[in-house]
C-alpha positions as CSV (number, residue, x, y, z in Angstrom):
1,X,36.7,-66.2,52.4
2,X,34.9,-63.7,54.2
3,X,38.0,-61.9,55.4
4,X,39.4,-61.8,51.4
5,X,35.9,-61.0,50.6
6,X,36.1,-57.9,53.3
7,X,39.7,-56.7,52.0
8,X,38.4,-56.7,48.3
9,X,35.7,-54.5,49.3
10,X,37.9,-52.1,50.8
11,X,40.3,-52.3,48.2
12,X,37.7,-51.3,45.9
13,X,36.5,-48.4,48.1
14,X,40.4,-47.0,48.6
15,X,40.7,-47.3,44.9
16,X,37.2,-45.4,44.2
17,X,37.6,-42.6,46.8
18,X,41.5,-42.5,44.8
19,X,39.9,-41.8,41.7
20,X,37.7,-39.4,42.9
21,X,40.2,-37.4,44.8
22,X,42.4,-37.3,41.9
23,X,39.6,-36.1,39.5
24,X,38.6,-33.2,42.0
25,X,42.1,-32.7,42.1
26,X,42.6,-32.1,38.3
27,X,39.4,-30.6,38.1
28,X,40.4,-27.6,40.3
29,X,43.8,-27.2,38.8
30,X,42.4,-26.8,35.1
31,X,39.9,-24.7,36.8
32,X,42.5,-22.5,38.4
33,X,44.8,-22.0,35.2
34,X,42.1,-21.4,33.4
35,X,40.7,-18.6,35.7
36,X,44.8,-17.4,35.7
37,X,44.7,-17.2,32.0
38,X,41.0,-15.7,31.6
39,X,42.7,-12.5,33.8
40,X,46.2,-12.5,31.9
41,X,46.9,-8.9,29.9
42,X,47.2,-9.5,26.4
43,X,50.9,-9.7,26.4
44,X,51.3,-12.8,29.1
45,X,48.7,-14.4,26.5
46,X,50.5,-14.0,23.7
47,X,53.9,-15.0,25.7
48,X,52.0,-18.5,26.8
49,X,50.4,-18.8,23.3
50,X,53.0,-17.3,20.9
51,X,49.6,-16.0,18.6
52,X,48.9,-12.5,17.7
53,X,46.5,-11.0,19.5
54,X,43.4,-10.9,17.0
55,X,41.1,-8.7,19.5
56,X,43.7,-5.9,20.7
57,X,44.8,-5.7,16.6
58,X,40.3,-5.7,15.5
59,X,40.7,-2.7,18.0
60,X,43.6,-0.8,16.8
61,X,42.5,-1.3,13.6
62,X,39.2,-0.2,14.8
63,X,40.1,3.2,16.2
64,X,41.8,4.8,13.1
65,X,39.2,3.7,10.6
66,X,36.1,4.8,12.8
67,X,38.1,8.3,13.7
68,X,39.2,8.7,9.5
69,X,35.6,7.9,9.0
70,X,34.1,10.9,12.0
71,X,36.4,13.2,10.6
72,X,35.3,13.0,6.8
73,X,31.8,12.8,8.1
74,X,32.5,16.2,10.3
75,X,34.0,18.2,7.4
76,X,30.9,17.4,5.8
77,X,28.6,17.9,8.3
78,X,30.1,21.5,9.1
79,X,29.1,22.4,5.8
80,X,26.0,21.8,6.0
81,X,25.2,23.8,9.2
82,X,27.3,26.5,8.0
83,X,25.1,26.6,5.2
84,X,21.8,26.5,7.1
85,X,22.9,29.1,9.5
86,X,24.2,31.6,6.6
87,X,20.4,31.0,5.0
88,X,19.0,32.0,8.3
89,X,21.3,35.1,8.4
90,X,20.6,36.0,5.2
91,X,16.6,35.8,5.6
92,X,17.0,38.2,8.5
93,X,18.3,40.5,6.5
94,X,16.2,40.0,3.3
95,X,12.6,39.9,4.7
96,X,13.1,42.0,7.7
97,X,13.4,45.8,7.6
98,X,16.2,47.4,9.6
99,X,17.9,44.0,10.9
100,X,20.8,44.4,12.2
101,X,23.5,41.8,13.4
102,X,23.9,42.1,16.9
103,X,24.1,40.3,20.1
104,X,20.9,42.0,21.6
105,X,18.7,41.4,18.7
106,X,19.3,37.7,18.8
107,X,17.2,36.9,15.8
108,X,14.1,39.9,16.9
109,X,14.2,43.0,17.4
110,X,10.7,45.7,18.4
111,X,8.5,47.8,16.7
112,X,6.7,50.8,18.6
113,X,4.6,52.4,16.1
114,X,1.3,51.8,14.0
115,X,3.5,53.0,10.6
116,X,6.1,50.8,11.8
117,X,4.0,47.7,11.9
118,X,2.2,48.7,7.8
119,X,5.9,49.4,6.6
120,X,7.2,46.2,8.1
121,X,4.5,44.1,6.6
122,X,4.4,45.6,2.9
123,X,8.3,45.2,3.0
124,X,8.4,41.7,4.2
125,X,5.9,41.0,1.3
126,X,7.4,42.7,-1.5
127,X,10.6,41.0,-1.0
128,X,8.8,37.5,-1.4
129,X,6.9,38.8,-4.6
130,X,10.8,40.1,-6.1
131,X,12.5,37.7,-4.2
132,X,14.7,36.7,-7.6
133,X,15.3,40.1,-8.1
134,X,16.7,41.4,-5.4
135,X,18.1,38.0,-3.6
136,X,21.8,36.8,-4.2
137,X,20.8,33.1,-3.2
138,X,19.6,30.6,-5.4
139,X,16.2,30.6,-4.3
140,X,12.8,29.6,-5.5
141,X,9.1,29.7,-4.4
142,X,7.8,26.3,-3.2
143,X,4.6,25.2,-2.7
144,X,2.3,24.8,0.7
145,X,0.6,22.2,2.8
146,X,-2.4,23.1,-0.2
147,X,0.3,22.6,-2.9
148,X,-0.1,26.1,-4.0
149,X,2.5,28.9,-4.4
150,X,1.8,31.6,-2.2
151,X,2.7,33.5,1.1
152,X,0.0,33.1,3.9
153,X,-1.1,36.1,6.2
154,X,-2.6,35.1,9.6
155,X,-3.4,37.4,11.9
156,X,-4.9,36.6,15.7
157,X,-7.8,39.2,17.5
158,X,-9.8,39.1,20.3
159,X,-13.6,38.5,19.3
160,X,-15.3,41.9,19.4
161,X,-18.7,41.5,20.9
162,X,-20.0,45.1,20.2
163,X,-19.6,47.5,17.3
164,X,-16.3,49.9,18.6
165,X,-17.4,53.2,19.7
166,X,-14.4,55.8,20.3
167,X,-15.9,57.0,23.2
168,X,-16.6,53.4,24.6
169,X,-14.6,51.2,26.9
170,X,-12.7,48.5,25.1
171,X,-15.2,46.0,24.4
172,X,-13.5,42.4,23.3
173,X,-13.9,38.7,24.7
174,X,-11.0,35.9,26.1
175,X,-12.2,34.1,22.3
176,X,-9.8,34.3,19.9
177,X,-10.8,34.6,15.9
178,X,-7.9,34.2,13.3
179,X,-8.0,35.0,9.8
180,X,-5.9,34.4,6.9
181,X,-5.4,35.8,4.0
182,X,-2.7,34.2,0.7
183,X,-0.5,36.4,-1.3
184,X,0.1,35.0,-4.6
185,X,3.5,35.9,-6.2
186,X,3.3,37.0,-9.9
187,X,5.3,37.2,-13.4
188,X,6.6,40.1,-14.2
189,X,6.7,41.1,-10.3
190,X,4.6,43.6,-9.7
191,X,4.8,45.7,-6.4
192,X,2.2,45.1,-3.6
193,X,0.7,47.9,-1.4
194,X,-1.0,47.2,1.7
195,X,-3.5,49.3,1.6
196,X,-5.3,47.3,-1.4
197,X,-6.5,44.8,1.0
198,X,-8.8,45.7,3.9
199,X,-7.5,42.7,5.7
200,X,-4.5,44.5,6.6
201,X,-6.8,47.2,8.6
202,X,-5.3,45.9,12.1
203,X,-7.3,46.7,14.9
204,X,-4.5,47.2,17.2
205,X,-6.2,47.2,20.7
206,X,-7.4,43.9,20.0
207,X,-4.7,41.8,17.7
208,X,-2.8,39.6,19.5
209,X,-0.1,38.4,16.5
210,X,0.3,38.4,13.0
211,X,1.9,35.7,11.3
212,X,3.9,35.6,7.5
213,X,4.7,32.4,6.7
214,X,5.8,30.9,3.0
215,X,8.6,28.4,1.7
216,X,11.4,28.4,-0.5
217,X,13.7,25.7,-1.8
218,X,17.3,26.3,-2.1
219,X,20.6,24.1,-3.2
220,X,24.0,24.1,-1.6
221,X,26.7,23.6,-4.5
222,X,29.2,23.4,-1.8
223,X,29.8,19.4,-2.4
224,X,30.1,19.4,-6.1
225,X,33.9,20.9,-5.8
226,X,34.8,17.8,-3.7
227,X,33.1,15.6,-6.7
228,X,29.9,15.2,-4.9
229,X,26.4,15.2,-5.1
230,X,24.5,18.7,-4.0
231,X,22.3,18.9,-1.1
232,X,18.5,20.2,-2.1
233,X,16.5,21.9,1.1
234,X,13.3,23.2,2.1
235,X,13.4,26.5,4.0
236,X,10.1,27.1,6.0
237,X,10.2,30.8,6.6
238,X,7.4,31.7,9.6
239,X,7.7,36.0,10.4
240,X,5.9,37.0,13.6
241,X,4.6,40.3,15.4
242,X,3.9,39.7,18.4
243,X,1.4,41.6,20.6
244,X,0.1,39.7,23.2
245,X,1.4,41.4,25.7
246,X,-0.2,44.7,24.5
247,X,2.4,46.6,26.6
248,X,3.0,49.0,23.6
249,X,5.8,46.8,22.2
250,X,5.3,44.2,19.3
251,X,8.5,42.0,18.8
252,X,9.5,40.7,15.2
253,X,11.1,37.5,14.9
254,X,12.0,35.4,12.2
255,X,12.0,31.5,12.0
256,X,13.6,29.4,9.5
257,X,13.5,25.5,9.1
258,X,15.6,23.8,6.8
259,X,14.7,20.8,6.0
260,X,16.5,18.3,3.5
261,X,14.8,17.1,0.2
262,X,16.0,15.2,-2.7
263,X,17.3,17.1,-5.8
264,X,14.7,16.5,-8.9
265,X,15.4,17.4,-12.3
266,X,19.3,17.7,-12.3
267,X,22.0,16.9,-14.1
268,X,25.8,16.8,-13.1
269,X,28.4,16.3,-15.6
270,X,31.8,14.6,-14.6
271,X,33.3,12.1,-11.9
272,X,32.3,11.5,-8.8
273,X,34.6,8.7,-7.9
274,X,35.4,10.5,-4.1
275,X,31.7,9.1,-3.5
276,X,32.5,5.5,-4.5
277,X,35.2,5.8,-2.2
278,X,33.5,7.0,0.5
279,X,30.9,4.3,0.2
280,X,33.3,1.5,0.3
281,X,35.5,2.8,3.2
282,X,31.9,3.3,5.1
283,X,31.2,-0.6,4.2
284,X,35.2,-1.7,5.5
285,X,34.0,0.2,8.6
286,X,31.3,-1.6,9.1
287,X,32.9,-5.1,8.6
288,X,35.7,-4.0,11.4
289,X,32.8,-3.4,13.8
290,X,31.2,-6.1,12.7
291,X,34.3,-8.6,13.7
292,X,34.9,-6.6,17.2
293,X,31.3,-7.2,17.7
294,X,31.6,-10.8,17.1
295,X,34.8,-11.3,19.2
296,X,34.2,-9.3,21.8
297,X,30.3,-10.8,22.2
298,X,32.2,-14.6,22.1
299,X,34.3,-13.4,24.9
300,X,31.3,-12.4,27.1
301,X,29.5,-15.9,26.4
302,X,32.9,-17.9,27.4
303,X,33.5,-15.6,30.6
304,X,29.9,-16.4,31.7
305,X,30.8,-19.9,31.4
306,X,33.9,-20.1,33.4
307,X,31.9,-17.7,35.8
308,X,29.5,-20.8,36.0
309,X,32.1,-23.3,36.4
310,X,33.7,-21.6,39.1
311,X,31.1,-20.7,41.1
312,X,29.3,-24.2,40.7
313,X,33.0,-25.7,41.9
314,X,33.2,-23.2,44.6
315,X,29.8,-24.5,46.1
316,X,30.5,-28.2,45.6
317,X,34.1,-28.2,46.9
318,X,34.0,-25.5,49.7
319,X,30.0,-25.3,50.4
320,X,29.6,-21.4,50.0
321,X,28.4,-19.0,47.3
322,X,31.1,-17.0,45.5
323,X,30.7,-13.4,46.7
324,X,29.2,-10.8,44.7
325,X,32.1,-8.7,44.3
326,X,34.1,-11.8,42.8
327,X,31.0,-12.5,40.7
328,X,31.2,-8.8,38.8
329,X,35.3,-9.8,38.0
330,X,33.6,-12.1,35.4
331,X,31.8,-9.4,34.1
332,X,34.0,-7.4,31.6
333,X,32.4,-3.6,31.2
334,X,35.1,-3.1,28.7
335,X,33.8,-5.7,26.2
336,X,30.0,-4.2,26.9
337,X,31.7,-0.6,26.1
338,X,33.4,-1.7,22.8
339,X,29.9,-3.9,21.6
340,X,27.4,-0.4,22.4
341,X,30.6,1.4,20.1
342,X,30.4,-1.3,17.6
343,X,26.3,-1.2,17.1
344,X,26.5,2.7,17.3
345,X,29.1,2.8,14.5
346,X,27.3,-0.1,12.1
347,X,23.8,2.2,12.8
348,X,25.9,5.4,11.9
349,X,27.8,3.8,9.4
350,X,24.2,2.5,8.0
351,X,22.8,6.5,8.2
352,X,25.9,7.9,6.6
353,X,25.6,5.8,3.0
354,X,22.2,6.7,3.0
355,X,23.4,10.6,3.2
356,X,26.2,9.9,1.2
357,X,24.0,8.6,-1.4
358,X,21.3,11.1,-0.8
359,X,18.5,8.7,0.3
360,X,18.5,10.0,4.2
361,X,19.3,13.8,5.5
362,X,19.6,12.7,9.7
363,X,22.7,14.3,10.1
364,X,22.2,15.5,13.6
365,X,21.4,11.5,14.2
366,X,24.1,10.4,12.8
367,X,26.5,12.5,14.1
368,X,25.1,11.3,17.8
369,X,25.8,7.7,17.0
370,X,29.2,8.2,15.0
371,X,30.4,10.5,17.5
372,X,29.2,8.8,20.4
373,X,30.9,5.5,19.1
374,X,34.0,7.2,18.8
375,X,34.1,8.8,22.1
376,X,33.7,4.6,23.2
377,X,36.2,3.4,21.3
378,X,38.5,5.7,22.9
379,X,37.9,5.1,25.8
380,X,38.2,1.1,25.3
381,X,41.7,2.1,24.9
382,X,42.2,2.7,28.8
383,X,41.2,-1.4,28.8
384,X,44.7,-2.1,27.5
385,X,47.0,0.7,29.1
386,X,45.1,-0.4,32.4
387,X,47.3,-3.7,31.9
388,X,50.4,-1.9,33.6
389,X,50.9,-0.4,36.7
390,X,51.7,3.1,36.1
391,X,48.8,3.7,34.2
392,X,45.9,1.5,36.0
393,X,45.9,3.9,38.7
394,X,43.3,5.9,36.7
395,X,40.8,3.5,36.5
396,X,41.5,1.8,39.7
397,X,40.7,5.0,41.2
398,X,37.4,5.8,39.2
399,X,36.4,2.3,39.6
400,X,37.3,2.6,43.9
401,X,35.4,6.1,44.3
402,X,32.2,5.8,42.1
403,X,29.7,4.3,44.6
404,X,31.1,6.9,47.5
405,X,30.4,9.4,44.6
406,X,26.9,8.4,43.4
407,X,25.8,8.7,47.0
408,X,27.6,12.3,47.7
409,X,26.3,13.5,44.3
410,X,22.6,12.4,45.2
411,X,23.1,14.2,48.9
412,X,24.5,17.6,46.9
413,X,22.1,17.3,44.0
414,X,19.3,18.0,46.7
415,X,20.9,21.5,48.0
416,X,21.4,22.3,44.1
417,X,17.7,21.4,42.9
418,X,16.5,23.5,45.8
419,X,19.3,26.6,45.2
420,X,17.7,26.4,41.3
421,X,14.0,26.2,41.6
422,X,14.6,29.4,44.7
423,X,16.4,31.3,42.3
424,X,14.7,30.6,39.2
425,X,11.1,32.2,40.9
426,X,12.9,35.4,42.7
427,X,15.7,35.9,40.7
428,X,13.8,35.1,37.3
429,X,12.0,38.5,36.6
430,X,14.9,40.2,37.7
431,X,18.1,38.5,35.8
432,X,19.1,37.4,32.3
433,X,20.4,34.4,33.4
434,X,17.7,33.3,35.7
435,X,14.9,33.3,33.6
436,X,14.8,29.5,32.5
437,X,15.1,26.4,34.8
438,X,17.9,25.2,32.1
439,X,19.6,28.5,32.3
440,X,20.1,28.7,36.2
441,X,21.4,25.5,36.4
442,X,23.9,26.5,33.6
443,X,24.6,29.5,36.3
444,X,24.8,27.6,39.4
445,X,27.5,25.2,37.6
446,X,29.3,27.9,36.2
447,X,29.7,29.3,40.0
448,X,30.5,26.2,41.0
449,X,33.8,26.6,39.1
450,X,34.4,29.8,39.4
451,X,33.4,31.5,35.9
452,X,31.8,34.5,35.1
453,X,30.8,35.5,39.2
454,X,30.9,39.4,39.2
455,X,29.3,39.5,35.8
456,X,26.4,37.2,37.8
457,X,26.5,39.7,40.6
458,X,26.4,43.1,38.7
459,X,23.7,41.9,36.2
460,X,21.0,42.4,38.9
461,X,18.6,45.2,38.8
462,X,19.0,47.2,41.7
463,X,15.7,48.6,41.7
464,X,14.1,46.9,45.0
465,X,16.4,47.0,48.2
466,X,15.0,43.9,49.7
467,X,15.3,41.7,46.1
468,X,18.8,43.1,46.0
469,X,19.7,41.6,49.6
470,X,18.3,38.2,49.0
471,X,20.0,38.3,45.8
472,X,23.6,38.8,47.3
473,X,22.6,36.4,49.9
474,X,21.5,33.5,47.5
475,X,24.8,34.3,46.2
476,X,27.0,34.0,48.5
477,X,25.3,31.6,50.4
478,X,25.3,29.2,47.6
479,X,29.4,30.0,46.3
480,X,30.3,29.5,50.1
481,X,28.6,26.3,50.7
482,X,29.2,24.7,47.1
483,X,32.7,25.7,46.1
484,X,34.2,25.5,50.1
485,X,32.3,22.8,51.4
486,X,30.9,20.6,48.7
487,X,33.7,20.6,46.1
488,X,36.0,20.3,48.5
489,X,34.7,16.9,50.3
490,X,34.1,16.0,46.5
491,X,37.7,16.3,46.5
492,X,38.5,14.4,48.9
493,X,36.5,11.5,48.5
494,X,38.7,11.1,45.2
495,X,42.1,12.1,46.9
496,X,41.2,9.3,49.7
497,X,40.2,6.6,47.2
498,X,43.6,7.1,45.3
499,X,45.6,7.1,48.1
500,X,43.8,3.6,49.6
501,X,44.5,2.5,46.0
502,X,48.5,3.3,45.9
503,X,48.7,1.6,49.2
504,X,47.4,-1.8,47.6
505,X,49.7,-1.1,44.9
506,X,52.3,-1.0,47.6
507,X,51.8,-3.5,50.0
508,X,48.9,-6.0,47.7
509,X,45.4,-5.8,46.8
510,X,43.3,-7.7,50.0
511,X,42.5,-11.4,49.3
512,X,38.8,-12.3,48.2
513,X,38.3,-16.2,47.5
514,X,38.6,-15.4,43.7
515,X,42.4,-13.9,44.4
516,X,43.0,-16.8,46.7
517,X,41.6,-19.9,44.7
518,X,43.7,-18.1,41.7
519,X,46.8,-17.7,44.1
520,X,49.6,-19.7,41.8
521,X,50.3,-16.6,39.2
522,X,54.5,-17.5,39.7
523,X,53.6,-20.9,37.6
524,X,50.9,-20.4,35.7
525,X,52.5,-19.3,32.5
526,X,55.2,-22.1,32.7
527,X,51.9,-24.8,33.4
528,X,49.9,-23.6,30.5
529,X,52.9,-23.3,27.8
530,X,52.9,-26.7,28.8
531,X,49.5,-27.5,27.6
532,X,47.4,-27.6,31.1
533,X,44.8,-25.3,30.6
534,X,41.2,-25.7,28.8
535,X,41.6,-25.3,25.4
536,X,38.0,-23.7,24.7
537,X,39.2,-21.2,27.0
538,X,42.4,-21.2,26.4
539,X,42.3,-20.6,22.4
540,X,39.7,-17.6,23.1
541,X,40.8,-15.4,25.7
């Protein structure tokens, strides 16, 4: 009894340990097909599947809408800087006496004379009080931060602390006093002479600037041809003479902000049906990205958990941690990429119906997140064409050498921060394009690749032997060690990474325990056409 008793027992035991083998067993072969199918291309899916690809469609689909969409929004948007930056031309010339378009102006030009300064003032101001008279624009005055129609005169002195005595020293403190003075416009215009205000008695020795500012609103009709609504702006207009350097120069220079404001008081006869449409093509954008979004964030939440069923099996079957290299496979960046293009182009779609519809004028905004969206969605496209061979090698590549390049950029960046701050303080006072922190580094990178070098060379003043030297030294020192030495290990870090990367291509990729626990890819489409793999999974990916 004892003995049958015994050989039950172990019957029992055989038949557990049985079970459980087989259920580990089945456990890791769903496991593995389902890992085989969660890294198929989209076209071994759809051959185990027989289903259309929804995602790779959502993205095709995708990619012409939101470019259709950046293009219509660019035409647009064109128009509107042209039109700001033909305002700001045109101010130049209206308000400014003796402008002249060219490249050394640059918006300012000098005065050198006391009779210079008066005329340049009185002109300025007459052509605000007969601005409808003599402009070509469709101007007209607006009113200040006081809500009053008028052009302000502020002019900026030293404090005198004693009556001015001709024979005397000059006499003046480091406070500064300013003093304003507003210019009111009249009907009929009548014109103004400086010398009926004493304010305008400028104490040269002692002013330091003097300041016009007044606004004007204007409408660009440009839209109404393509059946849309006009665009109303605000143009603050800000004129300065500046003398703070008191070197016997004052520089003019004219500033102009336009800003957008809603059209009051208008009326537009006749269809504008092109804005309908634009409105609802914005909206069918929107739902597209709005689907992408969805799929795409449903893929991430189903690799994360096969990422935890594998690595949970992994430590229960073979008692080790999954590497963190294998980890990162789970991790699609491609699927991050197309959801930050997806939010960007719902936010930009957002901006542009309120432009459309004249309740928002961000353009510059919304041309960062349209455009910036786009430039994603592009890219995205690199996801599928990486599927093959022939064109992976790209991404493989840039994938292989970004760590070694991150590091080399971080060693270079060093020599280049210190080549920019050296020549920024000697070569600053000396050279055109020098003179700003932002500008030298635009220099430096331009050497780097070769443009513009003699034109860097002969623009140095060759008035101090020893600053010409160091300059030619800097120079060279800095083309030598850049374009021969750093560029060229640049270079090859790249070149070595693509050639380690057509040598897996040749002779196989090395084996990680991902690539090994995965290692049945002859069968795997044969075992789930027959119906093996998860179907969560399965029906997802």
């Amino acid at each position: 009894m004892t003995a049958n008793n015994f050989s039950l027992n172990q019957v029992m035991d055989l038949q557990f340990t049985t079970m459980s083998s087989v259920d580990s067993t089945g456990e890791e072969r769903r496991l593995r097909e389902d890992l085989n199918y969660f890294f198929m291309s989209p076209c071994e899916k759809y051959k185990a599947r027989r289903q259309l690809p929804w995602k790779l469609c959502v993205q095709i689909l995708k990619i012409v809408m939101v470019t259709a969409q950046l293009i219509c929004f660019g035409l647009s948007n064109q128009l509107v800087a042209s039109f700001k930056e033909e305002n700001s031309i045109a101010f130049k010339h209206l308000f400014l006496k003796g402008y002249q378009d060219t490249d050394e102006n640059e918006g300012s030009f000098v005065l050198y004379t006391q009779q210079d300064v008066y005329d340049s003032v009185s002109y300025a101001i007459n052509q605000y009080l007969q601005l409808q008279s003599v402009t070509v624009g469709n101007y007209a005055y607006d009113t200040n931060a006081n809500n009053e129609t008028s052009l302000q005169v502020c002019k900026q002195l030293y404090e005198r602390s004693v009556p001015v005595n001709p024979n005397n020293k000059l006499a003046v403190t480091p406070m500064i006093e300013t003093d304003c003075l507003n210019i009111e416009p009249s009907d009929p215009p009548t014109e103004w002479k400086i010398s009926n205000s004493s304010f305008f008695d400028l104490e040269f020795y002692r002013l330091i600037a003097l300041e016009l500012s007044f606004k004007l609103k204007g409408i660009d009709l440009q839209t109404i041809h393509n059946n849309g609504l006009p665009d109303c702006y605000e143009f603050g207009i800000t004129i300065s003479f500046n003398n703070a350097a008191h070197s016997g120069v004052i520089r003019i220079s004219l500033e102009s902000q336009a800003a957008s404001r809603e059209c009051k008081d208008w009326e537009i006869t006749g269809p504008l049906s092109s804005t309908h449409y634009i409105l609802v093509f914005d909206a069918c954008v929107m739902v597209i990205c709005l689907i992408s979004l969805i799929l795409c964030t449903r893929s991430i939440i189903l690799s994360l958990k096969l990422h935890k069923r594998f690595i949970t099996f992994f430590l229960k079957r073979y008692k080790k941690r999954v590497c963190l290299s294998d980890r990162l496979e789970f991790l699609n960046g491609w699927f991050i990429l197309i959801i930050a293009s997806d939010l960007m182009t719902i936010a930009g779609s957002i901006m542009k119906i309120a432009i459309t519809a004249k309740n928002l004028t961000t353009y510059d905004v919304c041309s960062i997140f349209l455009g910036t969206s786009t430039l994603f969605a592009w890219v995205g496209v690199i996801r599928y064409l990486g599927y093959f061979q022939t064109y992976n090698v790209l991404i493989l590549t840039m994938r292989g050498a970004f760590p070694k390049v991150l590091r080399f950029c971080c060693c270079a960046g060093m020599i280049y921060l210190g080549y920019m701050f050296c020549g920024w303080i000697v070569l600053g006072p000396y050279h055109s394009k020098f003179e700003k922190l932002s500008a030298v580094a635009e220099c430096l990178f331009s050497l780097v690749n070769g443009d513009d070098m003699f034109a860097t060379f002969a623009d140095l003043q060759e008035k101090n032997n020893l600053l010409w030297l160091f300059s030619r030294i800097y120079l060279y020192s800095f083309i030598s060690l850049f374009i021969y030495m750093v560029l060229s290990l640049f270079i090859a870090l790249i070149t070595d990474t693509y050639e380690t990367i057509k040598e897996y291509q040749r002779n196989g990729f090395p084996k990680t325990d991902l690539r090994s626990f995965m290692d049945t890819r002859p069968q795997q489409l044969h075992l789930i056409q027959m119906g093996f793999a998860d179907r969560t999974i399965r029906e997802e990916i």
